[in-house]
C-alpha positions in Angstrom: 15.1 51.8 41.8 16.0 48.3 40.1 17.5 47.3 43.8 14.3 48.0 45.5 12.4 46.4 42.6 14.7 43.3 43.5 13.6 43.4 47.0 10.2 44.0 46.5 10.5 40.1 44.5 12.5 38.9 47.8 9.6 39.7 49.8 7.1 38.6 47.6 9.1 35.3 47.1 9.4 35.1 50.9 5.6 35.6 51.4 4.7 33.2 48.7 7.0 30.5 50.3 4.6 30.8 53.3 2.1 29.3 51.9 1.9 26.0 52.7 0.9 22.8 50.8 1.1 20.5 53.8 -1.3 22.5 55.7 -3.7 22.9 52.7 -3.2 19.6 51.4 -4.3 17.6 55.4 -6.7 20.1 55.6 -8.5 19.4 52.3 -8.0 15.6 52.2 -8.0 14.6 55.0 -9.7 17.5 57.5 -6.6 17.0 59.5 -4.5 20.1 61.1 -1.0 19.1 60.4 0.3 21.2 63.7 -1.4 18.2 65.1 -0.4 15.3 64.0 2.8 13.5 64.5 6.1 15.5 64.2 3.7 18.5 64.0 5.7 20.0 61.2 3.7 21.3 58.0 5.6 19.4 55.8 6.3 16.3 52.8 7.7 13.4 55.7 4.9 14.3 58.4 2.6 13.6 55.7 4.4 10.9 54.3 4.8 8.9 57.5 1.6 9.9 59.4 -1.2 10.8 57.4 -0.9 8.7 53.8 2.1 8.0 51.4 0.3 9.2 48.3 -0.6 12.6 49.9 3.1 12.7 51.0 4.3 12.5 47.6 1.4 15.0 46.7 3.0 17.3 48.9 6.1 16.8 48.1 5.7 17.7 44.1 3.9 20.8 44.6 6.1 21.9 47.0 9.2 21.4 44.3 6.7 22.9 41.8 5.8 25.9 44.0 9.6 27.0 44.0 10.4 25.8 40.0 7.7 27.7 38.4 7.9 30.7 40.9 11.6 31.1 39.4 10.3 30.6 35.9 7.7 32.9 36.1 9.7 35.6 37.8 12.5 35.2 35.1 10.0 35.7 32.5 8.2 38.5 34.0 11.9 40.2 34.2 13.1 39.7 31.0 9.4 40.6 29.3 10.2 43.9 31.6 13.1 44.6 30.4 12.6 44.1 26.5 10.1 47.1 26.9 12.9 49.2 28.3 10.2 51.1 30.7 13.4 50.4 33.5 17.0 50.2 32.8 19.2 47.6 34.5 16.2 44.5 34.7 18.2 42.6 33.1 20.5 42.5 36.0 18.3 41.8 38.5 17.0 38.5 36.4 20.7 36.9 36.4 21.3 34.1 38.1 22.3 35.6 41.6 19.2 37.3 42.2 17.4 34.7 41.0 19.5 32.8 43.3 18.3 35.1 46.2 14.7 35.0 45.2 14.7 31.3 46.3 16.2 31.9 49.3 13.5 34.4 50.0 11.3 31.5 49.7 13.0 28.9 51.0 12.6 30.9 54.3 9.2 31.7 53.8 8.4 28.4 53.8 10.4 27.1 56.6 9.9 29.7 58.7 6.5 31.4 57.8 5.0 34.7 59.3 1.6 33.4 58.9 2.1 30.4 61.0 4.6 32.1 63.8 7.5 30.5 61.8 6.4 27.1 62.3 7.4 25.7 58.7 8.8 22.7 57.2 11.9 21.1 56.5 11.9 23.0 53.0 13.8 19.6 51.8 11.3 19.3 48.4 11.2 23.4 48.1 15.2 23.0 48.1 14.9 20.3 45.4 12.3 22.5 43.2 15.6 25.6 43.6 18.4 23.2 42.7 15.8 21.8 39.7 15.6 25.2 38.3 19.8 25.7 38.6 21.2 22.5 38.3 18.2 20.1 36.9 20.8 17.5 36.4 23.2 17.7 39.7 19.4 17.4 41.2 18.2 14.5 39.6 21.1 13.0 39.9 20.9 13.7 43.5 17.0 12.4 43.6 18.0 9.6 41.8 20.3 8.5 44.5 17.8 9.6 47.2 15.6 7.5 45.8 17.5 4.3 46.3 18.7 5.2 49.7 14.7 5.2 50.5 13.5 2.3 49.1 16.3 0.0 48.9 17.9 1.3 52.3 15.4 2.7 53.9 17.3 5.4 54.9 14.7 8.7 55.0 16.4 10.9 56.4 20.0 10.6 55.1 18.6 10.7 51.8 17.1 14.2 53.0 21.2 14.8 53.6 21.7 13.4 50.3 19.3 15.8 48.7 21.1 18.6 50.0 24.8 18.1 49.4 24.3 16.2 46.5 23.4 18.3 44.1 26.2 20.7 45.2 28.6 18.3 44.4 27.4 17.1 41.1 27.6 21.0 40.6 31.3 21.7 41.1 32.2 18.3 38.7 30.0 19.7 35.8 31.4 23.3 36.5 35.0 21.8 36.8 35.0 19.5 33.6 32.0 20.8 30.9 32.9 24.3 29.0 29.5 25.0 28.0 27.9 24.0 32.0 30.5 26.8 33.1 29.7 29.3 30.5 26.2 29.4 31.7 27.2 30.7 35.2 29.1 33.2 36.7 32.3 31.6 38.1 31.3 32.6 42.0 27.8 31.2 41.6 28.6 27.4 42.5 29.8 29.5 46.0 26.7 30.6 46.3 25.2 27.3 45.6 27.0 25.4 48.7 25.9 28.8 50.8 22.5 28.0 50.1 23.3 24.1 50.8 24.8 24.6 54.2 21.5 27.1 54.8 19.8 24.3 54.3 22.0 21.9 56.8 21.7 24.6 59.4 18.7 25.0 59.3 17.7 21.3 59.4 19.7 20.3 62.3 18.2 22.5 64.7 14.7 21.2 63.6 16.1 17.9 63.9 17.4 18.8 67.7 13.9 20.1 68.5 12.6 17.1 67.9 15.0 15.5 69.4 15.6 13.3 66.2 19.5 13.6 67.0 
């Protein structure tokens, strides 16, 4: 029963991560459909590069958001669940691997949606809002470094590299050399982390080939 219950959140996580900012956001602003305009992907850099810079970074801070507060939400939801005792073994599902899992659900939703014949984004800034919710400080470490690559470098796109791997990395020091980071976490969870990370990488270098960006 508690299994199913944690893959009845999967699915809804993965449904939810279908929805689409980019799409809603061109639409709305701009009457634009995103499918048709530059790269064509529903996503934060389409936006960003061909569309406005402003709505790019619109998109790009609900789409963290969407993932953070889903995690929140479904953490609190679990835990209210399991103080009333109505199921036994809640609590388990609510620890960090599910959680973990729950994101993944909607990392894929989002880059590869049902709704839109899994024509998604890059997930980059639905990545970010994960790693924000796990590892706030790896991340904005990570965003931090990102952020000079873009502006100073101009480097977009190895910054996007840089938001993935970073955090991961910045992960496994503050596991390695802070007690009371490691105590927080089961010790196979930064595993699962860099799992998620090379997802991620995956993932992105075959959108990268479609578009022949490599």
């Amino acid at each position: 029963m508690i299994y199913l219950l944690a893959f009845g959140i999967f699915v809804v996580a993965y449904l939810y991560g279908c929805f689409s900012t980019a799409r809603i956001v061109a639409k709305s602003f701009r009457s634009l459909d995103i499918y048709k305009v530059g790269t064509g992907l529903p996503d934060t850099e389409n936006i960003f590069s061909n569309i406005s810079r402003p709505l790019g970074v619109l998109v790009g801070a609900l789409d963290a958001a969407k993932a953070y507060l889903f995690l929140v939400i479904v953490k609190f939801l679990l835990d209210l669940l399991a103080g009333t005792g109505l199921i036994a073994g809640v609590e388990t599902i609510a620890e960090p691997t599910f959680l973990l899992l729950y994101g993944v659900g909607l990392l894929i939703g989002h880059c590869l949606p049902i709704t839109h014949k899994l024509k998604g984004g890059r997930g980059i800034f639905t990545y970010t809002g994960l790693m924000l919710f796990f590892a706030p400080w790896p991340m904005i470490i990570a965003l931090l470094v990102a952020l000079v690559l873009v502006t100073k470098y101009k480097q977009v796109r190895f910054a996007q590299y840089m938001i993935v791997i970073l955090p991961v990395v910045f992960e496994v020091l503050f596991y390695s050399f802070i007690s009371n980071y490691r105590k927080a976490q089961p010790p196979y969870f930064v595993g699962m982390m860099f799992g998620v990370a090379l997802f991620m990488g995956v993932l992105n270098f075959f959108v990268s080939k479609k578009l022949d960006e490599l």
